[in-house]
N, C-alpha and C positions, 0 to 999 in steps of 0.2 A: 290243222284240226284232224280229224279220226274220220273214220268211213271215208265218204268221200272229200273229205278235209276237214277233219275234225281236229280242232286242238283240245289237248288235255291240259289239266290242274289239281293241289291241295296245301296248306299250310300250319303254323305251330306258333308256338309262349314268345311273347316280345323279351328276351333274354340273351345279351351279349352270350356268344360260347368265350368262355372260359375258362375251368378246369374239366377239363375234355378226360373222358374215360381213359386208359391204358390204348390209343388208338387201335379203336373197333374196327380194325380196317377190312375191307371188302373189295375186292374187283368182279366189274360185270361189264363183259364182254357179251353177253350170249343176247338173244334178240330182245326179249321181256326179263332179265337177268335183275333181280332183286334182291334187297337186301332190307329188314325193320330192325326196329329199337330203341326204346324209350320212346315210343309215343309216335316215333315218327318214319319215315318210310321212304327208300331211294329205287328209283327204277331205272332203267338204261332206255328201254322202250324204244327202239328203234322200230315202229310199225308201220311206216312207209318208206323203209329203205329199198321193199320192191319196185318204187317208183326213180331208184338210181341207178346208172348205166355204171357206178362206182362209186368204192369209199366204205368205208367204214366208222364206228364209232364206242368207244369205252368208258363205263363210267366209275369212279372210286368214291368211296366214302372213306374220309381222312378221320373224322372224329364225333363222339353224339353226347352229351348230356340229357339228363332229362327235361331241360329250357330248349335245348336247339341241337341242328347237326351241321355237319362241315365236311364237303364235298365237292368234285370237279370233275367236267365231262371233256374227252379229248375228241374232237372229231375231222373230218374230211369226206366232202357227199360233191358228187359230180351226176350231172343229168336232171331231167325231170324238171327244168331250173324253176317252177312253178308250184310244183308239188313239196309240202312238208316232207321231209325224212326221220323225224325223231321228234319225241320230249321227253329227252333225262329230266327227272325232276327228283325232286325230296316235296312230299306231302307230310301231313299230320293226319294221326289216323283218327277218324271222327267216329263216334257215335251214331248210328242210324236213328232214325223215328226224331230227329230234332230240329222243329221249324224253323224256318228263317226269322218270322215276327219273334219264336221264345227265346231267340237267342240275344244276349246285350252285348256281347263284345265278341271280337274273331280280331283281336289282333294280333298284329305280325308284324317284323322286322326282318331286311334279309341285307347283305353287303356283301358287293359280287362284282366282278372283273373280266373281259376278256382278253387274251393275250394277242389276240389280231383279230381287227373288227374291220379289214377287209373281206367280208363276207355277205350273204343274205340270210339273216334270222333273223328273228327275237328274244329277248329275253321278257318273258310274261308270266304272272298269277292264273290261274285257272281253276275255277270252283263252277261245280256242277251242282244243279237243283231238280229235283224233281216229286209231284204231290206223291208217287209210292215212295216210299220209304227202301224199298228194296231194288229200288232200281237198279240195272246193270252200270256201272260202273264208266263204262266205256261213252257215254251218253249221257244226256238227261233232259228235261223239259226245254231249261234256261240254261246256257252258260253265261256267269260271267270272267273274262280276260280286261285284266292291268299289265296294260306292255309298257313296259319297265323303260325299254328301249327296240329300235330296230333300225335293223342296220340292213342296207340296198333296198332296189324298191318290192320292198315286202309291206302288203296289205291285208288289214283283218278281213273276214267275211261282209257283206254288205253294203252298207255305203254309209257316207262321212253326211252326223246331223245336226253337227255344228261344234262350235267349243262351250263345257263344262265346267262348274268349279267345283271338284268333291275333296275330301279330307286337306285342305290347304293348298291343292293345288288343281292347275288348269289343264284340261284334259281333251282332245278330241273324240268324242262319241261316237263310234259307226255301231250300225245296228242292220243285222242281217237277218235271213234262217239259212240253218243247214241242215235239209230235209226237212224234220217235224221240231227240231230243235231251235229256240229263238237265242240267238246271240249278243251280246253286250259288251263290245270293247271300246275299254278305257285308251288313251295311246299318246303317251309322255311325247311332247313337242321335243325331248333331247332325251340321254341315258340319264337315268336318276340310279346311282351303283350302291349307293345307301340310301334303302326306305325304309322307313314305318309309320302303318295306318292305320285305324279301325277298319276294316275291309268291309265292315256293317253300315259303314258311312253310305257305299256304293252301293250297297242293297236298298237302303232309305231312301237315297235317291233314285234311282229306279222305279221306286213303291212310288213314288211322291211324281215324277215324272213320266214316265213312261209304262203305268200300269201294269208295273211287277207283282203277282199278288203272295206274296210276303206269306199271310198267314196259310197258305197251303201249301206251299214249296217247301221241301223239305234237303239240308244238306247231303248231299252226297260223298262228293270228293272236294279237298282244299287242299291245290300243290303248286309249287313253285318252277319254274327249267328254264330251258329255252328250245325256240324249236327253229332249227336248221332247215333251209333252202339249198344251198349251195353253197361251195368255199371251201378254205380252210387249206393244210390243218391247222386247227386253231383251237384254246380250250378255256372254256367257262370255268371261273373258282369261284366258288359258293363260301366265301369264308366262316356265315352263320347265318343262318334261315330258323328260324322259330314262331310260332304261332299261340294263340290261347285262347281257343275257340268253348264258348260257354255261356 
């Protein structure tokens, strides 16, 4: 997670990629190095690599439609073995002022790969809510994180409040704060490397469970990555990530 462990998130149109633009290709190297288009948004984000005694990390965008993009992050991070060092992601870039209750669908599909999963990360979802509408970016009221998978013993914020069943499947629930911000992570019992869900699912339950209050939260950020601990080098492939938040 960000500040002092903050994980980031955002997401796009449930739309295999398929006729992929003239490869829009992009390298970002540099700390916050980004790149948008068609709708959707890749960052490199390394903002706890102050937290590594070494390593570095690169991220490419291969290809984008206006349904989804396709992209892969290469990394290697030594130190800190506790502290996040990064989350390349690909988000969808959302409309502000749009609440959680007016929203009916946010979904997404994404199908994704590591090349050695001898390491400490995750691969996770990350959407940020909060009642201003203009909130900073980097934060928000509520996070919710769907960890796709993780690999070494890497743990979300808070503690474990049992097992869950949301959009078809069973999930382990921790719930935390971090700082003023309340936390909600989802946490796949194995790697699930092709999803799609209503991600609205997870917010209804929360509303219905854990008094999320829906009608005044408002989205902020919906994005997809993973975020590195330690390991490597080893590299996430993003084959196709899309969302269709509305």
């Amino acid at each position: 997670m960000k500040l002092a462990l903050l994980f980031l998130s955002s997401l796009a149109a449930a739309s295999p990629l398929t006729s992929l633009e003239p490869r829009q290709q992009a390298t970002l190297c540099e700390q916050y190095g980004y790149w948008s288009g068609n709708g959707y948004e890749i960052n490199n984000n390394n903002w706890g690599k102050g937290q590594a005694s070494g390593g570095s990390q690169c991220t490419y965008v291969d290809g984008s439609n206006s349904g989804s993009v396709s992209w892969h992050t290469t990394w290697t991070w030594s130190g800190g073995q506790d502290n996040v060092k990064s989350y390349a992601n690909s988000g969808k870039q959302v409309a502000r002022g749009k609440k959680i209750s007016s929203l009916s669908t946010m979904q997404t599909s994404v199908s994704w790969s590591y090349s050695n999963t001898n390491i400490r990360a995750n691969v996770a979802y990350d959407v940020f809510t909060a009642a201003d509408p203009n909130h900073a970016t980097s934060s928000g009221d509520y996070e919710l994180m769907i960890w796709l998978a993780r690999y070494g013993n890497v743990y979300p914020i808070g503690s474990s409040v049992g097992t869950v069943n949301v959009a078809g499947r069973t999930w382990e629930l921790w719930v935390g704060m971090n700082g003023s911000m309340k936390v909600f992570s989802f946490i796949a019992p194995s790697p699930i490397n092709s999803f799609s869900a209503n991600v609205k699912d997870f917010f209804n339950y929360l509303q219905n469970s854990q008094g999320y209050p829906a009608s005044s939260q408002n989205l902020i950020i919906f994005q997809m990555g993973t975020e590195p601990f330690t390991g490597g080098p080893t590299t996430l492939t993003v084959n196709n990530f899309s969302a269709n938040i509305s």
